[in-house]
C-alpha positions as CSV (number, residue, x, y, z in Angstrom):
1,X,109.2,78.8,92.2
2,X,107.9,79.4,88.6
3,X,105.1,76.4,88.9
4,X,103.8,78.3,92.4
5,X,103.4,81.8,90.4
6,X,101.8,80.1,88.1
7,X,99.5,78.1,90.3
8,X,99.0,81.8,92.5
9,X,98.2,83.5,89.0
10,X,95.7,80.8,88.1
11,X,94.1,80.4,91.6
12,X,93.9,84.2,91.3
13,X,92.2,84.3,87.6
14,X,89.7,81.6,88.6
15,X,88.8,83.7,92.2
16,X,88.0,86.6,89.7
17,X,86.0,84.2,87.2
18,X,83.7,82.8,90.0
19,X,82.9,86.2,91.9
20,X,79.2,87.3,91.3
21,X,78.4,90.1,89.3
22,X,77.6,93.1,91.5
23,X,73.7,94.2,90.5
24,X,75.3,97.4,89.1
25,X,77.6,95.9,86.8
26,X,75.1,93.5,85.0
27,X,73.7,96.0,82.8
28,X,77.2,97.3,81.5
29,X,77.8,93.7,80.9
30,X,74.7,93.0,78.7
31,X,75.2,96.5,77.1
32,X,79.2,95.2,76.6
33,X,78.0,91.9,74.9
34,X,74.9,92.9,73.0
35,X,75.1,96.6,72.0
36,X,76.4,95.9,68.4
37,X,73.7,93.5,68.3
38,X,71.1,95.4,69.1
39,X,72.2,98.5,66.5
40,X,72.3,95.9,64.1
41,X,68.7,94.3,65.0
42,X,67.0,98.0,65.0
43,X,68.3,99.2,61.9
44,X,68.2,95.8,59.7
45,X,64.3,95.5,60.5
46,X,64.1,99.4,60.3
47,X,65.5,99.0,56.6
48,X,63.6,95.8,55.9
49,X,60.4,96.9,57.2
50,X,60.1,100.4,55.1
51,X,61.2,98.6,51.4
52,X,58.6,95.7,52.5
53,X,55.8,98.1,53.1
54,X,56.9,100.4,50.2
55,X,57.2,97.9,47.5
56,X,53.7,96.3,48.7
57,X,52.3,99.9,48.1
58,X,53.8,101.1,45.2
59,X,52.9,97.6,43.4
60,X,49.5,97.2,44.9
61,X,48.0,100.3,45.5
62,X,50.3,102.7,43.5
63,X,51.3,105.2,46.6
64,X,55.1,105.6,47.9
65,X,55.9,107.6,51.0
66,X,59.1,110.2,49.5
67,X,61.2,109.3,52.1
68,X,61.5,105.5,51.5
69,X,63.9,105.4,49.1
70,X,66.6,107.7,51.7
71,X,66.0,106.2,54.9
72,X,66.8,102.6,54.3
73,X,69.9,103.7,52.8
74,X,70.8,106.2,55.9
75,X,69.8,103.1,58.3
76,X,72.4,101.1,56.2
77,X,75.3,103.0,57.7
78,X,74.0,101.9,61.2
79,X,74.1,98.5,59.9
80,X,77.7,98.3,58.3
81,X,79.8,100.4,60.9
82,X,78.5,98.9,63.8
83,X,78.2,95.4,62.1
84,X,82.4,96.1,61.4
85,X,82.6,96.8,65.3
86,X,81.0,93.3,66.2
87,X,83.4,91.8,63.7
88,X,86.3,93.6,65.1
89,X,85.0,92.6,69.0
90,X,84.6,88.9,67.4
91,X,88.2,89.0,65.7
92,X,86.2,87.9,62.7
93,X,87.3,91.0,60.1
94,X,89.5,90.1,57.2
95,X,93.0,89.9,58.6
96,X,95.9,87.8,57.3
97,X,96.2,84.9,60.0
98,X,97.3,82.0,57.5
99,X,100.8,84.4,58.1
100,X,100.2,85.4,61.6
101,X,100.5,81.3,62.6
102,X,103.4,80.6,61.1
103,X,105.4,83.3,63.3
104,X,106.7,82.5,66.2
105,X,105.4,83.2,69.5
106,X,106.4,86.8,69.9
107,X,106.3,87.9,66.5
108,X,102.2,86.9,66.8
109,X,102.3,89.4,69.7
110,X,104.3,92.0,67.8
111,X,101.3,91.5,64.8
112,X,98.5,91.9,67.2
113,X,99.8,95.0,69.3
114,X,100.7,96.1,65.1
115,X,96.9,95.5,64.5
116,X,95.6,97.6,67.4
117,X,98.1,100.1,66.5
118,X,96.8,100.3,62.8
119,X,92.8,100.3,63.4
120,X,93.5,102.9,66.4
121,X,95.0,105.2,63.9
122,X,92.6,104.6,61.1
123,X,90.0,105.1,63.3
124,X,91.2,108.1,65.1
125,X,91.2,109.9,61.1
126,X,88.0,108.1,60.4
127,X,86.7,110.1,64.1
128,X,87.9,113.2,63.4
129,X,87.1,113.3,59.3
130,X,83.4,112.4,60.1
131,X,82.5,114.2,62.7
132,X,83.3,117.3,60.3
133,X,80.6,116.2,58.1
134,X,78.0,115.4,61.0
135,X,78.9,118.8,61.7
136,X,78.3,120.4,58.5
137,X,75.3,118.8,58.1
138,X,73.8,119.8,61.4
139,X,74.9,123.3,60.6
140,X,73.2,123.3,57.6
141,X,70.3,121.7,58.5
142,X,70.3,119.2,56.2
143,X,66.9,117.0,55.9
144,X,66.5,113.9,54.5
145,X,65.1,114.1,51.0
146,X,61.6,113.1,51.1
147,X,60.8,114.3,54.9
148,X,59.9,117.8,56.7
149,X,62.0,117.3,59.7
150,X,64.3,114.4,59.8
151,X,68.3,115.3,60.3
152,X,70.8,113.6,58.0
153,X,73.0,114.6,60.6
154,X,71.1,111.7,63.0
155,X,71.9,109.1,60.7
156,X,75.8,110.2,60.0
157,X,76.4,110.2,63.3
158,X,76.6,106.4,63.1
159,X,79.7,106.9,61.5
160,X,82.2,108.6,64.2
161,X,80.0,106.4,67.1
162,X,81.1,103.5,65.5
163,X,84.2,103.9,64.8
164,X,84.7,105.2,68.4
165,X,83.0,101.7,69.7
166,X,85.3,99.9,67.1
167,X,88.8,101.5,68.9
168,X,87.2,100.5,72.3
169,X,86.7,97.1,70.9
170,X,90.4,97.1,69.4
171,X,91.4,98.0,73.3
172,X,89.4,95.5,75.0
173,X,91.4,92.6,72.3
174,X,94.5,94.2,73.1
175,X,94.1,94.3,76.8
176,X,93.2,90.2,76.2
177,X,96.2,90.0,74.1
178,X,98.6,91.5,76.7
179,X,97.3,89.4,79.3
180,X,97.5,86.4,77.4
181,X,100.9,86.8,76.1
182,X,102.0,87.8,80.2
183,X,100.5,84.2,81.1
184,X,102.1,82.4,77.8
185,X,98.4,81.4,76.2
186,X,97.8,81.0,72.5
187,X,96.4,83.6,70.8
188,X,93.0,83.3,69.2
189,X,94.1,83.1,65.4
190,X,90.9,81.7,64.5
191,X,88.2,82.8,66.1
192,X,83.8,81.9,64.9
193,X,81.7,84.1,63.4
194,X,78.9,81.4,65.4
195,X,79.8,83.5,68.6
């Protein structure tokens, strides 16, 4: 009985794996897999770009825009919060899993639904701390030093956005952990930062 709901659950699983995507659904799927990556991509060459330029300016022609000291630095919390979301999505943040495979079965579960639990309620204080300051800072108006009409608020908005795309991400691992614990799989303890 146990080996034919198994079999039905696996017949069932492989159905879902070898449906087509409908057209709708590809780009959510892209946007899904790539979106940290892109963030990451935009901001990095953004920073990159500007102190390349700058330094070639100020050393060879003596001239420095103002603001190119300020941006790179506001483009860098693009760069870390939604580079911590990609390592959260990967599994590949600092966690203690050298403990986590010495437990049994269930008590690997218990520290993974204890996991989600924890960055769920950092986050959420992270969310609602942040969006304060996004909020003062729009209020006030706040420029970036150096520039006539560029918001700091724009660039501290990374901050709650992220976060909120790192407590999706913490969902989507748990959902995977649930389902993998219903079907008896091993957990991914040691995932690849190659992904």
């Amino acid at each position: 009985m146990t080996d034919h709901k198994a079999t039905a659950a696996q017949a069932t699983s492989n159905d879902v794996a070898d449906r087509p995507t409908p057209a709708w659904l590809a780009p959510l799927k892209w946007l899904d897999a790539n979106l940290e990556k892109v963030i990451i991509l935009i901001s990095y060459s953004g920073m990159a770009g500007i102190i390349f330029v700058e330094v070639i300016r100020r050393f060879f022609f003596s001239l420095q825009a103002p603001w190119s000291t300020s941006i790179p630095v506001l483009l860098f919390l693009w760069l870390t919060w939604f580079g911590a979301s990609l390592n959260v999505k990967q599994r590949t943040h600092l966690s203690l899993n050298e403990i986590r495979m010495r437990l049994p079965y269930t008590g690997q579960f218990a520290c993974q639904v204890l996991d989600a639990v924890l960055w769920i309620g950092f986050g959420a204080l992270v969310i609602h701390f942040t969006i304060a300051q996004v909020e003062l800072a729009h209020m006030n108006f706040a420029i970036v030093p150096g520039t006539d009409n560029v918001m700091q608020w724009w660039f501290y908005l990374a901050t709650p956005l992220a976060w909120a795309l790192i407590i999706f991400r913490v969902l989507q691992n748990l959902a995977s952990d649930i389902a993998r614990f219903r079907r008896r799989e091993p957990f991914n303890l040691q995932p690849s930062i190659m992904d």
